[in-house]
C-alpha positions in Angstrom: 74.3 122.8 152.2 77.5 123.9 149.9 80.4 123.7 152.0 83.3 126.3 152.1 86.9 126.1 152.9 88.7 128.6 154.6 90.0 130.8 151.5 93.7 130.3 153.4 93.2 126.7 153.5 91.9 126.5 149.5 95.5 125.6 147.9 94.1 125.2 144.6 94.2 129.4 144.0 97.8 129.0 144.6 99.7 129.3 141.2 102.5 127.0 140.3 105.8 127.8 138.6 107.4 124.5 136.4 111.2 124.4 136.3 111.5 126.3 132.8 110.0 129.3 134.5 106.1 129.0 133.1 103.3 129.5 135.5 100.0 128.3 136.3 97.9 130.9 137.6 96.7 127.9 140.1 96.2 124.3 140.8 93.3 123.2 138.9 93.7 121.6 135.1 91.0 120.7 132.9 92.2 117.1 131.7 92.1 115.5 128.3 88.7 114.4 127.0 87.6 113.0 123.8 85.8 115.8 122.0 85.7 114.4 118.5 84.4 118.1 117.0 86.7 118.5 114.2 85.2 118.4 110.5 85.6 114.9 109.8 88.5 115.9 107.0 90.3 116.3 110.9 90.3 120.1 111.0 89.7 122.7 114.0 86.1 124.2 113.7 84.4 127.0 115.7 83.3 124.1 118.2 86.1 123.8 119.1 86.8 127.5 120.0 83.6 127.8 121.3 84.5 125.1 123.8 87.9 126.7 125.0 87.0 129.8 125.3 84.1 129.1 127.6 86.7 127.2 129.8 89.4 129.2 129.4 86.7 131.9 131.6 85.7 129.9 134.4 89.3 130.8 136.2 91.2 127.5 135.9 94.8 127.6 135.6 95.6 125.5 132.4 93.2 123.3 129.5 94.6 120.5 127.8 92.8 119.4 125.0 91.5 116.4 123.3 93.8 114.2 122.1 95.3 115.6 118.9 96.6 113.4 116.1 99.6 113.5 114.4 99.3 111.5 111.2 95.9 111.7 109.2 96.5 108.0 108.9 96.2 107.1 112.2 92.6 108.4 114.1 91.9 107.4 116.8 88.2 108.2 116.1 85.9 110.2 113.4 86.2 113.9 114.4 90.0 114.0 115.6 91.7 116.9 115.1 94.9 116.3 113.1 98.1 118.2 113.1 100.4 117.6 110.5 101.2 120.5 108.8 100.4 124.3 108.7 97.3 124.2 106.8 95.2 124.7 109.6 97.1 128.0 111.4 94.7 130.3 111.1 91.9 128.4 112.7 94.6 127.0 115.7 95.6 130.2 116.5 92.0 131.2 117.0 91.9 127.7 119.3 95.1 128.9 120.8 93.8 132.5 121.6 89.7 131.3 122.6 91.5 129.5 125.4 94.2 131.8 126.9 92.3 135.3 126.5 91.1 135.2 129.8 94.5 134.1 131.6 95.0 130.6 131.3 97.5 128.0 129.5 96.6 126.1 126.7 98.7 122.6 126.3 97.9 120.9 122.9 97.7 116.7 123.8 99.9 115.0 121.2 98.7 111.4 120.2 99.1 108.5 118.1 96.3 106.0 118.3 98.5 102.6 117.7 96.3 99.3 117.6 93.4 101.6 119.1 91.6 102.7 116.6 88.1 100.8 115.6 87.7 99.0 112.5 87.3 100.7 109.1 88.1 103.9 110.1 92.0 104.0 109.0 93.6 101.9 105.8 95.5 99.3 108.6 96.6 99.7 112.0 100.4 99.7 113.4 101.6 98.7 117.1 105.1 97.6 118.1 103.8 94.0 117.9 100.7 92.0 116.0 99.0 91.7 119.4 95.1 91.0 119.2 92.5 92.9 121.6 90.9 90.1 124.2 88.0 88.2 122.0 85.3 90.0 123.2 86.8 93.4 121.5 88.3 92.0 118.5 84.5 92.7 116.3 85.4 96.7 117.1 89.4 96.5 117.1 91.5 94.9 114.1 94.8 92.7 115.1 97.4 95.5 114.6 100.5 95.0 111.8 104.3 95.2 113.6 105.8 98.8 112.7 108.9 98.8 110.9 111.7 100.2 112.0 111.2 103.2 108.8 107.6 103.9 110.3 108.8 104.2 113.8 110.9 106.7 112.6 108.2 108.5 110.8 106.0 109.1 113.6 108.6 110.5 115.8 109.6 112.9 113.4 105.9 113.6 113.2 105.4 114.1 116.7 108.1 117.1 116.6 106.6 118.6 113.8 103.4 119.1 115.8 104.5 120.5 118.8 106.8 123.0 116.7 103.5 123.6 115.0 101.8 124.4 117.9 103.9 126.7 119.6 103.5 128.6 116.4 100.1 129.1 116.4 100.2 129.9 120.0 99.4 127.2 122.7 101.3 127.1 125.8 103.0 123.7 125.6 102.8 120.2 124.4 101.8 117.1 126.1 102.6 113.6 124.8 100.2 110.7 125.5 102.1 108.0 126.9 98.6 106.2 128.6 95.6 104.7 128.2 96.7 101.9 125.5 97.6 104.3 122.7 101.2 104.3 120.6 103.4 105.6 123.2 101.8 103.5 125.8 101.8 100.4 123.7 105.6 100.4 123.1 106.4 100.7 126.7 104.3 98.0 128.0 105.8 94.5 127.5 102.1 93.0 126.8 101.6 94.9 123.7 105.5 95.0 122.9 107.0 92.1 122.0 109.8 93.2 119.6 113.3 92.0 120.3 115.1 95.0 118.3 116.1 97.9 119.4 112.4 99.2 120.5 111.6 96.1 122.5 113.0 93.5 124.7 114.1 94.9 128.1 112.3 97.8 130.0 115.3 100.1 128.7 114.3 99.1 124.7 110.7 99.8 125.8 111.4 103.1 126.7 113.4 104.2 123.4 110.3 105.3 121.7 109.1 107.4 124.3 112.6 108.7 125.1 112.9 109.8 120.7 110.1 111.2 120.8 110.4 113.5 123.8 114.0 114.4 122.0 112.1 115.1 118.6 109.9 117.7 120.5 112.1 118.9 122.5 114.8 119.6 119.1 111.8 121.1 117.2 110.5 123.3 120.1 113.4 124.5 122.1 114.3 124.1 125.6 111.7 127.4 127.4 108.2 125.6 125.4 107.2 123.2 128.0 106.4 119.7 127.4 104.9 117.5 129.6 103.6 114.0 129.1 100.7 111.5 130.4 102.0 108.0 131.8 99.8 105.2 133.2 100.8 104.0 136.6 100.3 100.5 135.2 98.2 98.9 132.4 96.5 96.8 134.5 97.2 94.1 132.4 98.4 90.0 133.2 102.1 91.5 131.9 101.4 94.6 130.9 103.1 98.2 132.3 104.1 97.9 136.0 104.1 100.7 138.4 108.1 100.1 138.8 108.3 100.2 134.6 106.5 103.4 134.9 108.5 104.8 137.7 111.6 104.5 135.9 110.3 105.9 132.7 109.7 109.0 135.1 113.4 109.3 136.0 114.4 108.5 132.9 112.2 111.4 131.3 112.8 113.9 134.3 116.7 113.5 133.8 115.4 114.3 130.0 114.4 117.7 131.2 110.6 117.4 131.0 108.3 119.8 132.3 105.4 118.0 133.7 104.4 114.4 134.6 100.4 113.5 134.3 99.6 110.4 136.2 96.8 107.9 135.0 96.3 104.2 133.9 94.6 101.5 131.8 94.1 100.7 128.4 90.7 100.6 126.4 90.6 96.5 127.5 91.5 97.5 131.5 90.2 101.2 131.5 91.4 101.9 134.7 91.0 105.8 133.8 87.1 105.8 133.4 87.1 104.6 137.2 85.7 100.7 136.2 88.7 99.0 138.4 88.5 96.6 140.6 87.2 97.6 144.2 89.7 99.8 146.4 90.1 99.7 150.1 87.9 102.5 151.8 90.6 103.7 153.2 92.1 104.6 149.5 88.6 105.3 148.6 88.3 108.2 151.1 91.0 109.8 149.5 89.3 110.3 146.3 91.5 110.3 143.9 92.3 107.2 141.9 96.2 107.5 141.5 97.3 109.0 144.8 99.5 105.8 146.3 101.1 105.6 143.5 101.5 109.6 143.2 103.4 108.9 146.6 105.4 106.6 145.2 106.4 108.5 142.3 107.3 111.8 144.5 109.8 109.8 146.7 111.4 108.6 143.2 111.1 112.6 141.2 110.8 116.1 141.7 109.4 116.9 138.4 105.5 118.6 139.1 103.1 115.9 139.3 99.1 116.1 138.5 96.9 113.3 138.9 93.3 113.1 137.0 90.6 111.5 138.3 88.5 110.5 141.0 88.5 114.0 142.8 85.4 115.0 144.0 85.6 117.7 146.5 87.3 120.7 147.4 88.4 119.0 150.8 89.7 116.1 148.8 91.6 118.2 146.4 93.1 120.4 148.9 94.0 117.0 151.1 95.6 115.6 148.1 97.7 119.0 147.3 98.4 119.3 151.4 99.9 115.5 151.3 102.9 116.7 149.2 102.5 113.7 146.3 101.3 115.9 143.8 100.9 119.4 142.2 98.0 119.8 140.2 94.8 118.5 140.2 92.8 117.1 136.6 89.8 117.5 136.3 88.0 116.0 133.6 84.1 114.6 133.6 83.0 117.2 136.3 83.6 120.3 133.4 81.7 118.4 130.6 78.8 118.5 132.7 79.7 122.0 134.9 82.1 123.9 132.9 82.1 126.6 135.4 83.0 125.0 138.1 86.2 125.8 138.4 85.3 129.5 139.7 83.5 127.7 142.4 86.0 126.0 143.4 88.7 128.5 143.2 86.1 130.0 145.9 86.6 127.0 148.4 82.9 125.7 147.0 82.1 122.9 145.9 80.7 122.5 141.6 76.8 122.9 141.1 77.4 119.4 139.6 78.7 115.8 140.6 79.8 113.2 138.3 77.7 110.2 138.5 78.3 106.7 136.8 77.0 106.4 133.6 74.8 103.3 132.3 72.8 102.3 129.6 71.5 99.0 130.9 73.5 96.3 128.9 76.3 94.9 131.2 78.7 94.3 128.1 78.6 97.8 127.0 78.6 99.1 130.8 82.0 97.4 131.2 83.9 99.0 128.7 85.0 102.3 129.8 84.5 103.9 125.8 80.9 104.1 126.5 81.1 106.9 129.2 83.9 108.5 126.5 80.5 108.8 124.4 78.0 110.3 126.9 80.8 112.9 127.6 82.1 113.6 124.1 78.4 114.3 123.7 78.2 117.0 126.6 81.0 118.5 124.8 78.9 119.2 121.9 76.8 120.6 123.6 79.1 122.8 125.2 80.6 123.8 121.7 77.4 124.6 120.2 76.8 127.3 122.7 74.3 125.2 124.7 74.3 124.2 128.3 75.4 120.6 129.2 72.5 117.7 129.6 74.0 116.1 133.4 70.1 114.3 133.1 71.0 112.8 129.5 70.2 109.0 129.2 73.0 106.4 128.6 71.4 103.9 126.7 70.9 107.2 124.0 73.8 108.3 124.4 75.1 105.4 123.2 72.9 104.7 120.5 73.5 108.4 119.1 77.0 108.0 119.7 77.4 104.5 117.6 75.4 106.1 114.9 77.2 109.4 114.7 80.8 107.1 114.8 79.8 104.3 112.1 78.8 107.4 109.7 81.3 109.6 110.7 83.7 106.2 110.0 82.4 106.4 106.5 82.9 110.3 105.7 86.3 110.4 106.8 87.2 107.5 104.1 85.3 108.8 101.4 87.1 112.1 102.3 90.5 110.5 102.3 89.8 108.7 99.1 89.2 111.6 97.3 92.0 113.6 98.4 
């Protein structure tokens, strides 16, 4: 039986106003997922658009999308779309308008893949430090090069041009990925950063990158655009990202002046944000969502909005997480790959036609790292973008199988197309 909450108890229809006066028309965000439906020369396609505007109908408050890349270098995977420059403004503002015709933000995800990036795919790879993957991920990851101090400087000037690229075509604001192992998240964890210059050395160094960078964006885009970022809780690393490090980036960043603060963790070697950590108490369990201690923790330290992805699975869980106070918005992510609609459901106190189940093809070194679900979902995305209805049924073994095969090919095009360019 689908169960219904009290439409005065449903605090996810409530909207949301963030300090510099934007609103969310209500609580529920679709999160960041790998989408990989760019042409494989990096450009926006009607997929894409397709995608958007069916979510941008189903009543949530705000879509953030797919991690975009700034530098045509650096890909984090065949398909990325890159932003780099303004020959692509036609077919963003089309993006921009698919998703906010029917009422709801659009906040374009910001990204530099760093170290994670799978072999062959770009010329070399950069990182803060020449820091290997563990040994059973170094046949799909290269040992990164140490950035120099010009290249640094590069990519944060190439983070502001992006942002100030997409406010012009129309999105709603600007996030900055600071998690899951990329760039950002790299130089702020003292595993991956090992530098002793002014980007590395003490937790304060650490946090110059991310600190520029904000600056850069907020220069290019003015103080109204909002821009928000995504910080792990920890990397859940042996000496990696603590949740103290990432606590103090928070203040550090809110005294900044930014606008929103998305909670997560893990790297592509701990991928705490595909829900493969260790066992939790049940008491923690019970609460659903997989960052909500430490969303406590970080609301005693800021007042900045807070929205935490993942784990959510009902509307009694959301609503108990919005009711406890340690967060504002809720991410959803997984559930609208496989039940785009369900935001209107749950805007409704119902609960999604759908549930998100764990995804496995069988072979226990593939099912432990957390990129293979990123393949069954990208997948449903597809789908989604090509006007069809999502496949909740689909198989994860073929998933996988289609998905390594669409990557090692789609690996290949994108070189031959930079070669010849």
């Amino acid at each position: 039986m689908t169960k219904t909450a009290k439409p005065a108890e449903n605090l996810l229809a409530q909207p949301l106003q963030l300090g510099n006066g934007s609103v969310f028309r209500n609580r529920l965000v679709k999160a960041s997922m790998s989408e990989a439906l760019a042409t494989y020369g990096n450009r926006p396609t009607a997929k894409l658009i397709e995608l958007y505007r069916r979510w941008g109908a189903s009543g949530i408050g705000m879509l953030l999308t797919g991690n975009v890349m700034i530098d045509r270098r650096a890909l984090g995977e065949p398909g990325n779309v890159v932003i780099e420059d303004e020959s692509d403004l036609p077919m963003l503002r089309q993006w921009a308008k698919a998703a906010t015709d029917n009422g709801a933000a659009v906040w374009v995800q910001l990204n530099h893949p760093g170290k994670q990036s799978t072999k062959g795919l770009n010329e070399s790879t950069l990182a803060p430090s020449a820091v290997p993957f563990r040994k059973d991920m170094q046949a799909m990851f290269e040992t990164p090069r140490e950035a120099t101090a010009a290249e640094i400087g590069d990519i944060i000037q190439r983070f502001g041009n992006s942002a100030a690229i997409c406010k012009e075509a129309g999105f709603s604001g600007v996030q900055i990925h600071g998690a899951h192992g990329y760039l950002v998240s790299q130089f702020l964890s003292p595993h991956h950063n090992l530098r002793t210059d002014d980007w590395g050395g003490t937790p304060e160094k650490r946090r110059h990158f991310v600190m520029a960078v904000y600056a850069e964006i907020r220069r290019r885009v003015g103080p109204e655009f909002p821009v928000g970022i995504k910080l792990n809780s920890a990397d859940f690393q042996r000496g990696g990202f603590t949740e103290e490090e990432s606590i103090a980036t928070m203040q550090a960043l809110a005294d900044a002046g930014i606008d929103l603060i998305e909670i997560s963790g893990g790297t592509y070697e701990a991928p705490a944000m595909a829900g493969t950590m260790q066992p939790v108490k049940a008491s923690t369990a019970s609460r659903e969502a997989y960052f909500l201690d430490f969303a406590e923790k970080a609301r005693a330290a800021i007042k900045v909005p807070l929205m935490v992805t993942g784990g959510f699975r009902s509307v009694a869980g959301m609503n108990d997480a919005l009711r406890s106070g340690a967060l504002d918005l809720i991410g959803l992510a997984r559930l609208l790959a496989i039940d785009p609609e369900a935001p209107a459901a749950l805007l409704q106190g119902r609960e999604a036609a759908h549930a998100v189940r764990a995804i496995k093809t069988g072979i226990g070194m593939v099912d432990r790292m957390g990129i293979m679900e990123i393949f069954w979902y990208t997948l449903q995305l597809n789908r989604i973008g090509s006007g069809k209805n999502p496949d909740p049924d689909a198989s994860g073994l073929w998933a996988f199988l289609k998905a390594i095969s669409r990557s090692g090919w789609g690996t290949v095009k994108t070189r031959r197309l930079r070669a010849s360019t």
